[in-house]
Residue, then its C-alpha position, 0 to 999 in steps of 0.5 A: x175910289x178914294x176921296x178927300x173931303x173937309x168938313x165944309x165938303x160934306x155940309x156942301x155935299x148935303x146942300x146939293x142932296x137935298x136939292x137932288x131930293x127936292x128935284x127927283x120925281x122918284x120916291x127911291x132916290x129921294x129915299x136913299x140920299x135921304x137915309x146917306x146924308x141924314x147923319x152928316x150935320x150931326x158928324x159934323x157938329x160933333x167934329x167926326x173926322x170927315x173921312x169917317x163920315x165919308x165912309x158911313x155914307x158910302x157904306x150906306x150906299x152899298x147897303x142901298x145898291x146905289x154905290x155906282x150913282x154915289x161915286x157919281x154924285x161925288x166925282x161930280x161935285x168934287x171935279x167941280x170944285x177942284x177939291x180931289 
């Protein structure tokens, strides 16, 4: 799936990660979103092209097995804020 995301998209994206984490009860999940969103404020902060960025994170969520719940968590997100 291809996705379209801006830089504010991403520092967003992050905001509703670290509730995700903060609300799991599962060790795992916290884990992984941790480890796929950690690098975002740096990316952005030294003005990564978005996409790059978006790319590292789902190859990170391959890594993890969790691709799947990851386009979820994005589709999710975008749909809702009409940005796809």
């Amino acid at each position: 799936m291809a996705y379209q995301v801006a830089e504010d998209d991403l520092l967003k994206i992050l905001g509703v990660a670290l509730v995700e984490i903060r609300a799991t009860e599962s060790l795992r999940t916290a884990q992984v979103l941790a480890d796929i969103f950690h690098n975002v404020p740096a990316a952005v902060a030294n003005r990564h092209p978005p996409e790059e960025t978006l790319r590292r994170m789902l190859d990170c969520s391959d890594r993890h097995g969790e691709r799947e719940y990851f386009d979820r968590f994005l589709s999710h997100y975008l749909s809702s804020t009409e940005v796809n």
